[in-house]
Residue frames as a rotation matrix with the C-alpha (Angstrom) as fourth column:
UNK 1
-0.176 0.938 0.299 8.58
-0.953 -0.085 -0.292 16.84
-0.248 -0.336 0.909 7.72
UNK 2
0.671 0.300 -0.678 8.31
-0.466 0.882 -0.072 13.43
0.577 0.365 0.731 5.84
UNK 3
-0.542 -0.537 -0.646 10.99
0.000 0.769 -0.640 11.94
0.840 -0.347 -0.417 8.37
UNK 4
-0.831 0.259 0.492 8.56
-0.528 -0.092 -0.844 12.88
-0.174 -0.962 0.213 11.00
UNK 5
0.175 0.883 -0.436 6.13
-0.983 0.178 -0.035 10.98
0.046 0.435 0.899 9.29
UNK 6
0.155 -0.214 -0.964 8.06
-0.472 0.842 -0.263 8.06
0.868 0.496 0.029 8.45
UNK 7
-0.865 -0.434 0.252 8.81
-0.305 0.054 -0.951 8.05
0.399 -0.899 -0.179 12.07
UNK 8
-0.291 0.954 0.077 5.22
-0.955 -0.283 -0.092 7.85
-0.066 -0.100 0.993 12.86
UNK 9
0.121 0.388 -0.914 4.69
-0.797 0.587 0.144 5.47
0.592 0.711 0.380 10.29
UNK 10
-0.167 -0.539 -0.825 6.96
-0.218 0.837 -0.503 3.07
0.962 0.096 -0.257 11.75
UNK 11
-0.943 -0.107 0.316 6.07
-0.333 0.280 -0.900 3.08
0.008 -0.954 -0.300 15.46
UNK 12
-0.104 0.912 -0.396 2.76
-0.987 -0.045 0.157 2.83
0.125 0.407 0.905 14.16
UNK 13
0.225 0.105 -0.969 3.65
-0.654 0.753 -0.070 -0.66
0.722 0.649 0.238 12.46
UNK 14
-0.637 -0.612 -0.467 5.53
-0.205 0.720 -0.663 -1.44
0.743 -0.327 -0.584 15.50
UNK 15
-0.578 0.611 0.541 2.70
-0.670 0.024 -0.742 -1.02
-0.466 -0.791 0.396 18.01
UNK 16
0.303 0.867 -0.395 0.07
-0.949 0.237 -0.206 -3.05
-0.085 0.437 0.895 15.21
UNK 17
0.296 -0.191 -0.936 2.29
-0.207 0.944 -0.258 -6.10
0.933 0.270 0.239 15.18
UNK 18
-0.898 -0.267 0.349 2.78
-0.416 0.262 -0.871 -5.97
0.141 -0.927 -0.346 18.74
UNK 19
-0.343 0.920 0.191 -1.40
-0.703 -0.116 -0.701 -5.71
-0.623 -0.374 0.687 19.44
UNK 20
-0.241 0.939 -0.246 -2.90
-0.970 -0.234 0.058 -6.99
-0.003 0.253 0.968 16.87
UNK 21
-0.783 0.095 -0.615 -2.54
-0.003 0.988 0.157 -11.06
0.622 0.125 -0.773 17.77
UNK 22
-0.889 0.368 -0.274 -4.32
0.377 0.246 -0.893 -10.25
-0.261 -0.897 -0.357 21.16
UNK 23
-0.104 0.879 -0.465 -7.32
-0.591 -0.431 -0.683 -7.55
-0.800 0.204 0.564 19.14
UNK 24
-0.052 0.976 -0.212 -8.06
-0.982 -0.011 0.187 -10.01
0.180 0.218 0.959 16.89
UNK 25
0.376 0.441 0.815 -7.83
-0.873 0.463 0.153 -13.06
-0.310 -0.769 0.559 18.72
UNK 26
0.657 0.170 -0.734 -5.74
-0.677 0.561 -0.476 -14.94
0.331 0.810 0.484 16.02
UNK 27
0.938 -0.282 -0.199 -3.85
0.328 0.910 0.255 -18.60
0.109 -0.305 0.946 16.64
UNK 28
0.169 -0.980 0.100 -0.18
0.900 0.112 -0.422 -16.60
0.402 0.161 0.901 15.10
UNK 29
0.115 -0.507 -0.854 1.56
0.154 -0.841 0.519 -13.90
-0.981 -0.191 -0.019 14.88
UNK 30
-0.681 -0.108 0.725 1.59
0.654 0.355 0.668 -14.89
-0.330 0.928 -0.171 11.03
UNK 31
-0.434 0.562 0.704 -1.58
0.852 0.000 0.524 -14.39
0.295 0.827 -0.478 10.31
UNK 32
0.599 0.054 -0.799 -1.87
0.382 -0.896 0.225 -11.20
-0.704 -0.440 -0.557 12.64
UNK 33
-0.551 -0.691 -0.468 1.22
0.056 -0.589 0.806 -9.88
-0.833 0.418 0.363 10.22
UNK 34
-0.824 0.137 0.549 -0.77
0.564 0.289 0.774 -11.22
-0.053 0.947 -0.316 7.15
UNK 35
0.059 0.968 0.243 -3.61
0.998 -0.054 -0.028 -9.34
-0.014 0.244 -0.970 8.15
UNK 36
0.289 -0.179 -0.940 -1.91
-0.215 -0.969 0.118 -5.90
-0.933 0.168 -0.319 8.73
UNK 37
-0.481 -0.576 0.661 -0.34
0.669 0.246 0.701 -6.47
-0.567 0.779 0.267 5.54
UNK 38
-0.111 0.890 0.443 -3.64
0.992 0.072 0.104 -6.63
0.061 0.451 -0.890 4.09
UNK 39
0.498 0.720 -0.483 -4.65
0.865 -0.455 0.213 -3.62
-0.066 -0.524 -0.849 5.61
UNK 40
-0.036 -0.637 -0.770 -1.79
0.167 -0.764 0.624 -1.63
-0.985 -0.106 0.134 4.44
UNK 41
-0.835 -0.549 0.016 -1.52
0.253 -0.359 0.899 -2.16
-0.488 0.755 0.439 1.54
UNK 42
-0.149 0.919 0.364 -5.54
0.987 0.118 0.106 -1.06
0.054 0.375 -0.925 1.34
UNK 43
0.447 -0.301 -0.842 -4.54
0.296 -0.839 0.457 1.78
-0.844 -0.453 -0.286 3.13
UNK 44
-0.516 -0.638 -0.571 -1.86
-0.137 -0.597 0.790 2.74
-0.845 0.486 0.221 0.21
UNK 45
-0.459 0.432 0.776 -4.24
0.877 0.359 0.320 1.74
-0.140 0.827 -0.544 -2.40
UNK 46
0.269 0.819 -0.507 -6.66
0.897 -0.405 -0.178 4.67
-0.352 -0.407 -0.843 -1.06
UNK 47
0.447 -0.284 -0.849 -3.93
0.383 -0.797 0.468 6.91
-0.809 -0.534 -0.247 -0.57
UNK 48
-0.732 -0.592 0.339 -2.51
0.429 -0.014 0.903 6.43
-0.530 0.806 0.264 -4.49
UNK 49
-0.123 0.908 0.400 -6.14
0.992 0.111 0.054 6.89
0.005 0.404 -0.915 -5.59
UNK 50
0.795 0.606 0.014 -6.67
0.599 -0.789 0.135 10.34
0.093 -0.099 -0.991 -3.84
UNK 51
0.160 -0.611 -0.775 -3.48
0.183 -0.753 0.632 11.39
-0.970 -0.243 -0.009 -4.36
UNK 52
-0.867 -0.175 0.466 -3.59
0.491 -0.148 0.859 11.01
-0.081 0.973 0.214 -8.52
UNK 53
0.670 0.706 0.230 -7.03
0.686 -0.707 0.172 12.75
0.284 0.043 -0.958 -7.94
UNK 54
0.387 -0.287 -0.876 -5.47
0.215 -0.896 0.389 15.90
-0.897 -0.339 -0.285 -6.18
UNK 55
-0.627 -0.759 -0.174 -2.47
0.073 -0.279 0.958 15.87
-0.775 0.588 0.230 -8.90
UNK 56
-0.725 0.108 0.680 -4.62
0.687 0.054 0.724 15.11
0.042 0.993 -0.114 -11.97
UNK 57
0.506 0.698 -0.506 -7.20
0.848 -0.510 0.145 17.88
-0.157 -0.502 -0.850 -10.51
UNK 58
0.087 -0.774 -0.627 -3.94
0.294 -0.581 0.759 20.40
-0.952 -0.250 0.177 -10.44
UNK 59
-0.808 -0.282 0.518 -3.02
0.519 0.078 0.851 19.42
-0.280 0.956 0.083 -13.81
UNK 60
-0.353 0.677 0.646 -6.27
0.907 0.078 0.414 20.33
0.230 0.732 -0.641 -14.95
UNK 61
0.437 0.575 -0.692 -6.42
0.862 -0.487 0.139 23.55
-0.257 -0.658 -0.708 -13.36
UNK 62
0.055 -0.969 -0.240 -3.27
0.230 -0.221 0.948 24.55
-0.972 -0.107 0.210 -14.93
UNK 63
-0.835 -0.058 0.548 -4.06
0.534 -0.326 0.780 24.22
0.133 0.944 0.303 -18.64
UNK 64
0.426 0.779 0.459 -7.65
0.885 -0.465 -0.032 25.77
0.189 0.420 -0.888 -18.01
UNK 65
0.586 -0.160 -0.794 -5.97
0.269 -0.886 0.378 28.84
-0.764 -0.435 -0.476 -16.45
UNK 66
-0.442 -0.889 -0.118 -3.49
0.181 -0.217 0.959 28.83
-0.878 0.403 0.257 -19.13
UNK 67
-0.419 0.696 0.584 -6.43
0.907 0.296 0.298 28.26
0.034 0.654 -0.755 -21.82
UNK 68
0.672 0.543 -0.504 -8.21
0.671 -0.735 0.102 31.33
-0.315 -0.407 -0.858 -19.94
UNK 69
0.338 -0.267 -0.902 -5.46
0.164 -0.928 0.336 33.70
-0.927 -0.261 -0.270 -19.99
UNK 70
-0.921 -0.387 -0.048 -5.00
0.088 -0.327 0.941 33.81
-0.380 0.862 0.335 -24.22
């Protein structure tokens, strides 16, 4: 499942550096890359965020149940 993702991922990246000089109108291709950059690595910022929520959520579900059951 996660190579079908990564697969994803990557046409993904390859379609956004194809498009985005012409969607947002910039002079390079540079600063079209520099802005996806950007934009990824806001994207994985999010995605670290609400995934140590989920896990640290888990975690904490785990000792109360374990708390509960003595």
């Amino acid at each position: 499942m996660r190579f079908v993702w990564l697969t994803a991922l990557g046409g993904l990246a390859v379609v956004m550096v194809v498009f985005t000089p012409y969607m947002l109108r910039t002079v390079s291709a540079w600063e079209a890359v520099s802005w996806l950059v950007m934009l990824v690595a806001a994207f994985a910022g999010v995605a670290v965020f609400v995934r140590t929520e989920l896990l640290l959520r888990r975690i904490k579900r785990a000792v109360d149940r374990d708390a509960s059951g003595t």
